[in-house]
MOPAC internal coordinates of N, CA, C and O (Angstrom, degrees):
PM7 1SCF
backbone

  N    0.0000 0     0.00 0     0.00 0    0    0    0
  C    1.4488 1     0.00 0     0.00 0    1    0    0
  C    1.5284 1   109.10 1     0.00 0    2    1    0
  O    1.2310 1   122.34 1   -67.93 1    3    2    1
  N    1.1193 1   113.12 1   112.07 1    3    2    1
  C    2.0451 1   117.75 1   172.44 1    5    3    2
  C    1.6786 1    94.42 1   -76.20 1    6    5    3
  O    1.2310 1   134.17 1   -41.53 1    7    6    5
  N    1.9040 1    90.20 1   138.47 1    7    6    5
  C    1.3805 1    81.39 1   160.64 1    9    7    6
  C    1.5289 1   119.71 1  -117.78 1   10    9    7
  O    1.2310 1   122.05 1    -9.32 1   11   10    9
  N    1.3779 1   113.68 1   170.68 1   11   10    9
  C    1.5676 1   101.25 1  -156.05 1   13   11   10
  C    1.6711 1    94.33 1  -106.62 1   14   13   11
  O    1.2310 1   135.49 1   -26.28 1   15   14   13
  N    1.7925 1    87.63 1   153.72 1   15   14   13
  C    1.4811 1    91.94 1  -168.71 1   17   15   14
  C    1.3792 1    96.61 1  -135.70 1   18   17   15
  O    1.2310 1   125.92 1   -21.40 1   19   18   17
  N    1.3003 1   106.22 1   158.60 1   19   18   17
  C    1.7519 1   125.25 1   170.38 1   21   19   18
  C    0.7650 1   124.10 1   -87.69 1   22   21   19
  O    1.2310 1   114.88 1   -52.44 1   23   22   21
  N    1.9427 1   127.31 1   127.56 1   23   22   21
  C    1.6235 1   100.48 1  -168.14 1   25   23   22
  C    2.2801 1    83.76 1  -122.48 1   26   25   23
  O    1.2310 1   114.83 1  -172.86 1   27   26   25
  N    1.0597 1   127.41 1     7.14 1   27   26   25
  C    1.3310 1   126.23 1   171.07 1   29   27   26
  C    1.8805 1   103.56 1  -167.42 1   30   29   27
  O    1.2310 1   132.41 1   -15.58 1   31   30   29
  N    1.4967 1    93.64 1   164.42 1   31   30   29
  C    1.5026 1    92.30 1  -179.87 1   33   31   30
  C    2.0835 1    99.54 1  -163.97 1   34   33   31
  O    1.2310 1   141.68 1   -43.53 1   35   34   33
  N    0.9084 1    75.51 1   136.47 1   35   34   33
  C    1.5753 1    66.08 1   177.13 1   37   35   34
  C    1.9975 1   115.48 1  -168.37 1   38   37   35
  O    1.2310 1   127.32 1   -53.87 1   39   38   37
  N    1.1944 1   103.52 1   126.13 1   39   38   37
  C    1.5344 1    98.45 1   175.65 1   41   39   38
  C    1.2757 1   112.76 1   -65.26 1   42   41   39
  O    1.2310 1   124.85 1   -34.07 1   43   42   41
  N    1.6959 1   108.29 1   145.93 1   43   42   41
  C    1.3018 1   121.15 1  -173.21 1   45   43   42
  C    1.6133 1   101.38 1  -134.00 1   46   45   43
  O    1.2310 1   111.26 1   -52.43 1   47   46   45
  N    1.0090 1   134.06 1   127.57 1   47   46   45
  C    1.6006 1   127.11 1  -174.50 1   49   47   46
  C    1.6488 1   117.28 1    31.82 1   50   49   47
  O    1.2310 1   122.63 1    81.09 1   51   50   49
  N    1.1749 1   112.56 1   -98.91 1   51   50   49
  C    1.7282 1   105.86 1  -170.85 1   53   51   50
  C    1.6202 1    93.96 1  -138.54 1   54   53   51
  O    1.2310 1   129.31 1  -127.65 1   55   54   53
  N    1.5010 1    99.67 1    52.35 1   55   54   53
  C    1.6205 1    96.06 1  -178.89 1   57   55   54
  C    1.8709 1    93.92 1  -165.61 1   58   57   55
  O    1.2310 1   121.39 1   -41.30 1   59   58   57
  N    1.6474 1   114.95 1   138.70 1   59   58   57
  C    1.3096 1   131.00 1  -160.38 1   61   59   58
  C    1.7992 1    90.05 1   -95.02 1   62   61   59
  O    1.2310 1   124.24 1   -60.74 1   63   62   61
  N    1.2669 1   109.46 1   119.26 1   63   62   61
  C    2.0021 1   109.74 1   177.97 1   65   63   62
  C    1.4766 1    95.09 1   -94.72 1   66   65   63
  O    1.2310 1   126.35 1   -64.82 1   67   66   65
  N    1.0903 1   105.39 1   115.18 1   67   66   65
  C    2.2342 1   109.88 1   168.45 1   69   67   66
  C    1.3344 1   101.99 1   -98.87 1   70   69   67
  O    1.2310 1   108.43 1   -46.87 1   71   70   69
  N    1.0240 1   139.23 1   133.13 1   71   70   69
  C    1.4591 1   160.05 1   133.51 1   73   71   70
  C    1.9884 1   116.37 1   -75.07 1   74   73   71
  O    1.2310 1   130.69 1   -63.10 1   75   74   73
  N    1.3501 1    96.99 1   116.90 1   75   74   73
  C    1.7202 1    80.94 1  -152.41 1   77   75   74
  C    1.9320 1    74.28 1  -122.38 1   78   77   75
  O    1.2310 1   121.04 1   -18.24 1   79   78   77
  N    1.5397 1   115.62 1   161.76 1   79   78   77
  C    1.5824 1   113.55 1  -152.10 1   81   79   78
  C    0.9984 1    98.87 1  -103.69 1   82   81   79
  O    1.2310 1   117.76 1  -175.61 1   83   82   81
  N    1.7933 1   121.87 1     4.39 1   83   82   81
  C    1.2675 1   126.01 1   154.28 1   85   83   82
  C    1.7506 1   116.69 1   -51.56 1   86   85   83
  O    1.2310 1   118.46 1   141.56 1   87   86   85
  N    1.3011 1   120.53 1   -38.44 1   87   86   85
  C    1.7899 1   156.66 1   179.93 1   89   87   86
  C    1.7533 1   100.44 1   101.39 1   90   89   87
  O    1.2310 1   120.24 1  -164.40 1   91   90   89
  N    0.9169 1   117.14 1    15.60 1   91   90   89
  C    1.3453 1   118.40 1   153.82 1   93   91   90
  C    1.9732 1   114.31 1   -50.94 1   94   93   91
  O    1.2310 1   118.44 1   -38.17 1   95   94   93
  N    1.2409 1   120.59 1   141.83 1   95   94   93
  C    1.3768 1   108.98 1   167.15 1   97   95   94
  C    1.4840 1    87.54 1  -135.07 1   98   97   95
  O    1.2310 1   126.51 1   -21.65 1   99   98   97
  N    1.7287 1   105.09 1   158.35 1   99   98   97
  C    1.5745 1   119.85 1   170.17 1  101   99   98
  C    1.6055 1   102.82 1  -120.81 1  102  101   99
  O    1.2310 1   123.90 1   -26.18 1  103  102  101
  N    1.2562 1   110.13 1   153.82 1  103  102  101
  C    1.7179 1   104.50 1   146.89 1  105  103  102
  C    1.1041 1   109.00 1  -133.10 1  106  105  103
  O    1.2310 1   115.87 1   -23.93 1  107  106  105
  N    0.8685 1   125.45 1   156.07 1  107  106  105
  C    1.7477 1   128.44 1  -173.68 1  109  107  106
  C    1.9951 1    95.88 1  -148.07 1  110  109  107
  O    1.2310 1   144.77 1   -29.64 1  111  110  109
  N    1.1889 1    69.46 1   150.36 1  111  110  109
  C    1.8863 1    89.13 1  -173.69 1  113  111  110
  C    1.1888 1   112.01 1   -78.03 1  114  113  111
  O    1.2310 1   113.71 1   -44.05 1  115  114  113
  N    1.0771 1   129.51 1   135.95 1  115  114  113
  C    1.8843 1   116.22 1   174.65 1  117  115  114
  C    1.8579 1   115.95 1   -64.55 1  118  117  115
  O    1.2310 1   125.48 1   151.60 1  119  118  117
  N    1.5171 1   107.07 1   -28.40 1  119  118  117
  C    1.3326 1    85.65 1   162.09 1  121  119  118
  C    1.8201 1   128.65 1   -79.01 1  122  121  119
  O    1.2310 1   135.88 1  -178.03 1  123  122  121
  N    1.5923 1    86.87 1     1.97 1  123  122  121
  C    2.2532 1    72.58 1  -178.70 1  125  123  122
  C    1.3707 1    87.03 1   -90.81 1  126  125  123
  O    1.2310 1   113.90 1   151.10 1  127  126  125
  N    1.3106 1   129.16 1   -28.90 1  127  126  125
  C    1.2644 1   132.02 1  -166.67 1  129  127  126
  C    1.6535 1   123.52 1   -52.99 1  130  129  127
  O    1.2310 1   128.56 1   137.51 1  131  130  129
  N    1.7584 1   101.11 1   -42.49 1  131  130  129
  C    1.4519 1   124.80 1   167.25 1  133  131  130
  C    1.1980 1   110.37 1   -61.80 1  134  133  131
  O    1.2310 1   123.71 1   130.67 1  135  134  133
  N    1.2154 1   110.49 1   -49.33 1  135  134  133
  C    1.6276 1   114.84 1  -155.69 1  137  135  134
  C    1.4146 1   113.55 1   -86.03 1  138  137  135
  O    1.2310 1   117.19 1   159.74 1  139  138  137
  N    1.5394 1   122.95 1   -20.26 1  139  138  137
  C    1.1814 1   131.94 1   146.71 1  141  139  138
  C    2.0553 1   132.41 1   -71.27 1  142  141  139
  O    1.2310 1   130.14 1  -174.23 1  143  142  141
  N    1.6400 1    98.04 1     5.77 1  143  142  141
  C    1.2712 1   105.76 1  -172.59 1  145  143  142
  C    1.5556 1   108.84 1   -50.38 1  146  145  143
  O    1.2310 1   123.92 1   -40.70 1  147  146  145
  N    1.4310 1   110.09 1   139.30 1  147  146  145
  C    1.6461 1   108.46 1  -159.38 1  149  147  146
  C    1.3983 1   106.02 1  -109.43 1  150  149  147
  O    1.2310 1   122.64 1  -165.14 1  151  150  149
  N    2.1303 1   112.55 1    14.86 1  151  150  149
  C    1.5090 1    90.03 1  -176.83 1  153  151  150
  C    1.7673 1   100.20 1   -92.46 1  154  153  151
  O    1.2310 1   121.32 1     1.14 1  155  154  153
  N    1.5420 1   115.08 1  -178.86 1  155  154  153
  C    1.0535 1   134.50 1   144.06 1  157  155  154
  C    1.7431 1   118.68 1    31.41 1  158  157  155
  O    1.2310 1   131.79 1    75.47 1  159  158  157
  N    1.4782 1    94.85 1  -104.53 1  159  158  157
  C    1.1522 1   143.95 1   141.88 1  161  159  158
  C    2.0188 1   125.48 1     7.13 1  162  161  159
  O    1.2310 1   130.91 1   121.30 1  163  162  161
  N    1.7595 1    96.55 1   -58.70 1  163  162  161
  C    0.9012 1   114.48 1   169.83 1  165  163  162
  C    1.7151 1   117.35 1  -109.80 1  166  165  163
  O    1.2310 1   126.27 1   163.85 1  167  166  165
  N    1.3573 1   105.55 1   -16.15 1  167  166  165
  C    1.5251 1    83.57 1  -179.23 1  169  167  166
  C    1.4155 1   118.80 1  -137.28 1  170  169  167
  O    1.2310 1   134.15 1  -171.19 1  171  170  169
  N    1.7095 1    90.24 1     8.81 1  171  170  169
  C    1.7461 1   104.56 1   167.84 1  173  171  170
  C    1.4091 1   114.94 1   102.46 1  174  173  171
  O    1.2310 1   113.80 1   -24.43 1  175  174  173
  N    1.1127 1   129.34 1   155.57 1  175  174  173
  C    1.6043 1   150.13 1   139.61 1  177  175  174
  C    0.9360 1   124.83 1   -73.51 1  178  177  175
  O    1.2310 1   119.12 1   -27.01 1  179  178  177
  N    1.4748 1   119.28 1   152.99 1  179  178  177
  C    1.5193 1   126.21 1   135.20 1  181  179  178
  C    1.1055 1   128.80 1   -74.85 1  182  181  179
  O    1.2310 1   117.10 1   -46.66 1  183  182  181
  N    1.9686 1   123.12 1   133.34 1  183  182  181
  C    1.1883 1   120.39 1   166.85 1  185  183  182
  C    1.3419 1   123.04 1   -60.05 1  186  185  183
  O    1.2310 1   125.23 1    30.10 1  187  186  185
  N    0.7686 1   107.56 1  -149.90 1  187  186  185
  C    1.9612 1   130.08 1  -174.99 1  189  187  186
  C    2.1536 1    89.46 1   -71.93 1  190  189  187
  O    1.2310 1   130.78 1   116.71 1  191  190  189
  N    1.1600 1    96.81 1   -63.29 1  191  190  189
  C    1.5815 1   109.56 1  -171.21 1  193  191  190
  C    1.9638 1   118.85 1   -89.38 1  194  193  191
  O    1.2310 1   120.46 1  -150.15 1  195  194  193
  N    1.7380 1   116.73 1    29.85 1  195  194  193
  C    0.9495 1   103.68 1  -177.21 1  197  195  194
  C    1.0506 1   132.90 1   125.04 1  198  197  195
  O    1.2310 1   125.91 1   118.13 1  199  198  197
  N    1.2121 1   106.25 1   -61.87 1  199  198  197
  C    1.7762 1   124.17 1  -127.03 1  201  199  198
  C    1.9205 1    93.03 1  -108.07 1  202  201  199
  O    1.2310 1   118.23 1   -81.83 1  203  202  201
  N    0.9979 1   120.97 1    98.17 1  203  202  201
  C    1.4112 1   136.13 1   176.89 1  205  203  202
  C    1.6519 1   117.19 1   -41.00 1  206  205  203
  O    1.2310 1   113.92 1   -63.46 1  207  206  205
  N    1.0093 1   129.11 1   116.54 1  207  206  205
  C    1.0999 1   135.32 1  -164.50 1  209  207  206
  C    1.6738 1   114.46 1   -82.50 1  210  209  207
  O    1.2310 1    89.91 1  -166.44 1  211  210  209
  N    1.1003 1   167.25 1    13.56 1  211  210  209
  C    1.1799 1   147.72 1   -75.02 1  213  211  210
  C    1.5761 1    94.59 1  -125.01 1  214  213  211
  O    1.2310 1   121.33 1   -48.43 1  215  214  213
  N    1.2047 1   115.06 1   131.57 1  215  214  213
  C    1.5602 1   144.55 1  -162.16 1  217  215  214
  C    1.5628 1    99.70 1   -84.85 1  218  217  215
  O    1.2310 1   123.12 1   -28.49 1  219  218  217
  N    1.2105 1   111.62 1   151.51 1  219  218  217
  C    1.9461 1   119.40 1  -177.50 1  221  219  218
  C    1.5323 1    89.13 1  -113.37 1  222  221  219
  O    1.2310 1   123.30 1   -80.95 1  223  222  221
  N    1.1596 1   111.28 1    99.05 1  223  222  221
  C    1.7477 1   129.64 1   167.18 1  225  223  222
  C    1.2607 1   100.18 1   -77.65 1  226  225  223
  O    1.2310 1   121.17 1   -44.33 1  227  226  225
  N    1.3148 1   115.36 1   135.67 1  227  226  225
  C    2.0098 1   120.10 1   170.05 1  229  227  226
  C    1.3619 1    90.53 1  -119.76 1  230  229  227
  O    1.2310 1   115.66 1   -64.80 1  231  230  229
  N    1.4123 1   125.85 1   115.20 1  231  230  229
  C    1.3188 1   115.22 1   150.33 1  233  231  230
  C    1.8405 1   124.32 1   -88.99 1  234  233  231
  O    1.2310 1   136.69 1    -8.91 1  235  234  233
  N    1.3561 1    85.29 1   171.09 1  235  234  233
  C    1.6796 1    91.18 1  -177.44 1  237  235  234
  C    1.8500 1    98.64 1  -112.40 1  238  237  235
  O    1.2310 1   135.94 1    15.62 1  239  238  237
  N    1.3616 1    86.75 1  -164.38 1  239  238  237
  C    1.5337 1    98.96 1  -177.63 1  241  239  238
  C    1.5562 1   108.70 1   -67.34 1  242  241  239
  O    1.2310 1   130.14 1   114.50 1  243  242  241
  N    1.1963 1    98.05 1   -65.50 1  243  242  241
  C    2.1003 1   102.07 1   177.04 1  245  243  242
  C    2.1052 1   115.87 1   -52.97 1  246  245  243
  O    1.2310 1   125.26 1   163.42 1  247  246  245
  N    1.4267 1   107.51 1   -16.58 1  247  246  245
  C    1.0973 1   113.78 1   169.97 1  249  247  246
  C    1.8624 1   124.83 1   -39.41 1  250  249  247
  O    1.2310 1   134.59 1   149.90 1  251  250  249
  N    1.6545 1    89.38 1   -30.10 1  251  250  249
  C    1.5151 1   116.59 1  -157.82 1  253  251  250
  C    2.0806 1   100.61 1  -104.55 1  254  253  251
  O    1.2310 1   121.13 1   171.39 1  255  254  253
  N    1.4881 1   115.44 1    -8.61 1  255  254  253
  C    1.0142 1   110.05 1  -175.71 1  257  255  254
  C    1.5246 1   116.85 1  -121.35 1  258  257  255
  O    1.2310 1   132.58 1   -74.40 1  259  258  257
  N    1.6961 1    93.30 1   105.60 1  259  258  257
  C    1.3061 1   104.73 1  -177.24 1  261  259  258
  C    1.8213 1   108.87 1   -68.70 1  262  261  259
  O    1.2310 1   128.53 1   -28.96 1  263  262  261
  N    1.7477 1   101.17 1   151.04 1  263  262  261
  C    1.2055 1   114.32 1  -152.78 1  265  263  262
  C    1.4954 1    92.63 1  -121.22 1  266  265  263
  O    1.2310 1   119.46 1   131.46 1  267  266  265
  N    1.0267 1   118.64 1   -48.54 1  267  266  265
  C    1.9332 1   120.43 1  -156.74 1  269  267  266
  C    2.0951 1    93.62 1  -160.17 1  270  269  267
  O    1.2310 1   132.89 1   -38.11 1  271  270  269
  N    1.3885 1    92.69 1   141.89 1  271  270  269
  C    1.4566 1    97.83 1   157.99 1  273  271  270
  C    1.0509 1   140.88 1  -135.50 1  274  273  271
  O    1.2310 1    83.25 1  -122.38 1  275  274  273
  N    1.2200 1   172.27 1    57.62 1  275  274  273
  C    1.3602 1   153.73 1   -95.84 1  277  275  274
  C    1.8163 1   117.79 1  -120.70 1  278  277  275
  O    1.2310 1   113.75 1   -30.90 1  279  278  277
  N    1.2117 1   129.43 1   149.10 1  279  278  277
  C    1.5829 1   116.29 1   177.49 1  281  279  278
  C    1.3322 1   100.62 1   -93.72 1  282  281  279
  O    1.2310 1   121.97 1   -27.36 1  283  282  281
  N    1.4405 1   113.84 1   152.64 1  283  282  281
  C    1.5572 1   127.42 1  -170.25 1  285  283  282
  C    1.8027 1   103.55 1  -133.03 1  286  285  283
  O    1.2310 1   128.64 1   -87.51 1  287  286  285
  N    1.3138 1   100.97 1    92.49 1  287  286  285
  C    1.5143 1   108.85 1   159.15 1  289  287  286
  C    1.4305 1   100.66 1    98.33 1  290  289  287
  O    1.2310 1   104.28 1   162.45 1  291  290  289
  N    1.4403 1   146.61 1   -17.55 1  291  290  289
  C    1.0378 1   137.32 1   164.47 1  293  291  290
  C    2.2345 1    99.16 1   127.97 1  294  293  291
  O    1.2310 1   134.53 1   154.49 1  295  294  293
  N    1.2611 1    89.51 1   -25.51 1  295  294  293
  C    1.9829 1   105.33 1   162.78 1  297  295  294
  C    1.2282 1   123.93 1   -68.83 1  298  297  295
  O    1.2310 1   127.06 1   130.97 1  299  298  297
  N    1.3361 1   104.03 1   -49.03 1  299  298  297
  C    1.7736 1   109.46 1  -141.10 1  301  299  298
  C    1.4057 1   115.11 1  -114.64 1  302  301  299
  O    1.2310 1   112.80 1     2.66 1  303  302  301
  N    0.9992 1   131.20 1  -177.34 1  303  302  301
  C    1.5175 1   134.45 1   174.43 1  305  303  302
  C    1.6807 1   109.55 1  -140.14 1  306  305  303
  O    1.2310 1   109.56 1   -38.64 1  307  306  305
  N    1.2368 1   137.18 1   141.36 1  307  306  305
  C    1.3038 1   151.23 1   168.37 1  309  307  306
  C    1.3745 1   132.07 1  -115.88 1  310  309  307
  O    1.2310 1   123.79 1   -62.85 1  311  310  309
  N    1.1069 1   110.34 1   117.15 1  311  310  309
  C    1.6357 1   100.41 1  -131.35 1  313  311  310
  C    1.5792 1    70.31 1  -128.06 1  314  313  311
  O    1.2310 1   125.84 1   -48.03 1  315  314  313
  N    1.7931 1   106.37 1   131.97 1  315  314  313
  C    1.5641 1   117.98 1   169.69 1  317  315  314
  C    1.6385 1   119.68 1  -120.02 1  318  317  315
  O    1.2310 1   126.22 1   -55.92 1  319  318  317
  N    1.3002 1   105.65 1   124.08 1  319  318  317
  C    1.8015 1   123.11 1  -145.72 1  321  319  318
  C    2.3545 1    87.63 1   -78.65 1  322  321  319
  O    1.2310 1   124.61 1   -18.20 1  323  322  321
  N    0.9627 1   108.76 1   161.80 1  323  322  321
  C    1.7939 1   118.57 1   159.94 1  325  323  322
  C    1.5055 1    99.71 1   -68.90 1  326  325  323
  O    1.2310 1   110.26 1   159.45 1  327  326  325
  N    1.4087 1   135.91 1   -20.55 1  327  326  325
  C    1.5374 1   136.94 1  -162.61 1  329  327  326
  C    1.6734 1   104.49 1   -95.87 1  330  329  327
  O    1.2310 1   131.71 1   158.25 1  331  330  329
  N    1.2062 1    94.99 1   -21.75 1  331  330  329
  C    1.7506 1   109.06 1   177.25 1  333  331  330
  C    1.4862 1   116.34 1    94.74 1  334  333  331
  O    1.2310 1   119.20 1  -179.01 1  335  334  333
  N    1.6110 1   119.12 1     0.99 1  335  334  333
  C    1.2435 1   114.19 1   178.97 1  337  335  334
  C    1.8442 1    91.71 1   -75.44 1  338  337  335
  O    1.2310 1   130.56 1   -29.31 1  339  338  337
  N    1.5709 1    97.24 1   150.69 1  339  338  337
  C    1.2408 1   121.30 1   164.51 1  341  339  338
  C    1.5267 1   142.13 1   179.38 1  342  341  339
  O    1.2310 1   138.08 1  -123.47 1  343  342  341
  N    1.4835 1    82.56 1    56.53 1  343  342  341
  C    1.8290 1   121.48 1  -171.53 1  345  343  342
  C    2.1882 1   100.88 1   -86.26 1  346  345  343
  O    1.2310 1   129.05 1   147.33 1  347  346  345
  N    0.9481 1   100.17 1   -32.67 1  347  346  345
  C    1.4728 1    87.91 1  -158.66 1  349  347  346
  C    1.8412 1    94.56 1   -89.29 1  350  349  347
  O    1.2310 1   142.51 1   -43.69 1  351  350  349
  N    1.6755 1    73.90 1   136.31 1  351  350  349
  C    1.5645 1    94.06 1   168.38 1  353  351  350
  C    1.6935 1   130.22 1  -107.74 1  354  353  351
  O    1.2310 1   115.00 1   -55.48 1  355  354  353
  N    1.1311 1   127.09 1   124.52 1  355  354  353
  C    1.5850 1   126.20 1  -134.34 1  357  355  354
  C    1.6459 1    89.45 1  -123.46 1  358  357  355
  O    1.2310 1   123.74 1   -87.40 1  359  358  357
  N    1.3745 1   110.42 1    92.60 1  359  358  357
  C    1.8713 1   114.46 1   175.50 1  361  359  358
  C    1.3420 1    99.80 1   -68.76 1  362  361  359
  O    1.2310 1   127.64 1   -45.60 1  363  362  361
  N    1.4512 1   102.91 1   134.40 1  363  362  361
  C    1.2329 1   108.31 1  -173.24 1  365  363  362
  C    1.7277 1   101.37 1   -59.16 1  366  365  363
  O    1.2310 1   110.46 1   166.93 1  367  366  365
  N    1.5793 1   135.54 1   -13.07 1  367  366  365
  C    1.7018 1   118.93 1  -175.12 1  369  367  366
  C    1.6987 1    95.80 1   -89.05 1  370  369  367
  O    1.2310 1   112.43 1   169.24 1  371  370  369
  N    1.1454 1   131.89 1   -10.76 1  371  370  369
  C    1.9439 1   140.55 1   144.01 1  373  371  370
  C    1.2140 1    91.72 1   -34.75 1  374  373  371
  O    1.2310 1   118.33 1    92.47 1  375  374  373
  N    1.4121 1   120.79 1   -87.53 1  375  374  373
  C    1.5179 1   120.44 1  -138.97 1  377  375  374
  C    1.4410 1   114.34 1   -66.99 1  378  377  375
  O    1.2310 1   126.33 1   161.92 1  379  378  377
  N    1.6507 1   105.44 1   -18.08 1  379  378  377
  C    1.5336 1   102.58 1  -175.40 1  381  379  378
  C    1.2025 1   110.86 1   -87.85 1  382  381  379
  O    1.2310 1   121.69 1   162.24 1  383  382  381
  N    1.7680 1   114.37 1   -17.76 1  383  382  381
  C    1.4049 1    99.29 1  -168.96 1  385  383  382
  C    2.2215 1    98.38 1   -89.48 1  386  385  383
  O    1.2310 1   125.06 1   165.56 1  387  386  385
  N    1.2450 1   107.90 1   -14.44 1  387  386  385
  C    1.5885 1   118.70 1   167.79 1  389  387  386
  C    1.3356 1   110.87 1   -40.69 1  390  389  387
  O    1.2310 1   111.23 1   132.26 1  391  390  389
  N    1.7319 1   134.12 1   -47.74 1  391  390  389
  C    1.2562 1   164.71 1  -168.25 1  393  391  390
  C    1.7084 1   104.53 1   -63.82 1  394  393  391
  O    1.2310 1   120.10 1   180.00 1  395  394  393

């Protein structure tokens, strides 16, 4: 299994540019980006028995405007919303398959 790595990243208008060191690049929109958020929160648990719980998120307008991001562990990306959510953690092999 290769694992995939980031070699630049940078917001460009209302869309995230990945540069991946494969020379692949992605952009992804901040709203697929939100709306695909992969923590908890947004896309649910399992109970005790399974069965995925999945939460009714309402976003607003600032929902969609990324503010700050940071990399986590040398994988991931952390992406912090204008609404203040900023639970979901985005492995960088997430974001490519998002693309």
């Amino acid at each position: 299994m290769s694992v995939i790595k980031l070699k630049q990243l940078a917001p460009i208008g209302n869309e995230l540019a990945l540069a991946w060191e494969d020379g692949e690049e992605s952009f992804l929109s901040f709203d697929h980006l939100r709306k695909s958020c992969p923590c908890a929160a947004c896309q649910g648990e399992p109970d005790v028995t399974g069965k995925v719980l999945v939460p009714k998120v309402a976003h607003v307008g600032k929902s969609f405007e990324l503010v700050r991001y940071e990399i986590v562990g040398g994988y991931a990306l952390q992406l912090y919303w204008a609404d203040g959510h900023n639970t979901g953690i985005y492995s960088f092999d997430y974001l490519r398959g998002l693309s």
